[in-house]
C-alpha positions in Angstrom: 102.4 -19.3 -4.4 100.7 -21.3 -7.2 102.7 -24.3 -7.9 103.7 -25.4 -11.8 100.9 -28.0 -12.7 98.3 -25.9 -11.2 100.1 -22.6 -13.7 100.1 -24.7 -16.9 96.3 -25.8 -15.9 95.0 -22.3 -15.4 97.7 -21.4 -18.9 95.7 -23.7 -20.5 92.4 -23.1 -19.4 92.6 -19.3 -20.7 95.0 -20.1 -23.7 90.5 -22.3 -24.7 88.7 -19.7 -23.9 90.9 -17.2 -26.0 90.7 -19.5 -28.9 86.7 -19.5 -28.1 86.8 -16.1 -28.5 88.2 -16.0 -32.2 85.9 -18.8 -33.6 84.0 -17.9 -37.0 79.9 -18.6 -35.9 78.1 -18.4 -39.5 74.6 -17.8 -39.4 71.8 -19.5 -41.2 68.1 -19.6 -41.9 67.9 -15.7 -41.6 69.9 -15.7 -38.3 67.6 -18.5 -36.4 69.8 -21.0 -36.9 73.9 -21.0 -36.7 76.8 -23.6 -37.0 80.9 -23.5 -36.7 83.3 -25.3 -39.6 84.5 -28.8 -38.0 87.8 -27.2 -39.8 88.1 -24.3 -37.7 91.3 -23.9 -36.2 90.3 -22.0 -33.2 87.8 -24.5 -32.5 90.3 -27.4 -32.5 93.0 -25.7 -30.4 89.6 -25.0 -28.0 88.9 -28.6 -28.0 92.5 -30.2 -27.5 93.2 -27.7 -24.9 90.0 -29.1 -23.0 90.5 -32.4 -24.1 86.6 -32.5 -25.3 85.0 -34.0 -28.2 85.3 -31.4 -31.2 81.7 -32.8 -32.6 80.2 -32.4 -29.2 81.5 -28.8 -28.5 80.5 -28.0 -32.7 77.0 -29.1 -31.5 76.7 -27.8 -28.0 77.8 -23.9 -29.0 75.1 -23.5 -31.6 72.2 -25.3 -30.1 70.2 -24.2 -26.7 69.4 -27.3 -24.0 
């Protein structure tokens, strides 16, 4: 009952947050402090799947707000 735009939406929506799950997080400063490789692949697929700013995300996954 789910129409095809809404399929490839929800596709791609879990295809990201499977990708988010496979990113390399590299700690630093003892483990107080953290940060991702801009040349992760899993974290570029995340990002184009989203359509969101790769430096953003980068930021935004290893700092607290």
């Amino acid at each position: 009952g789910v129409n095809e735009s809404h399929q490839m939406t929800i596709f791609r929506i879990i295809a990201a947050i499977l990708h988010l799950g496979n990113l390399e997080i590299e700690a630093e400063r003892d483990g107080e402090a953290c940060s991702i490789s801009s040349e992760d692949e899993h974290l570029n697929n995340f990002c184009s799947l989203l359509g969101v700013e790769l430096s953003q995300m980068q930021h935004w996954l290893c700092h607290r707000k």
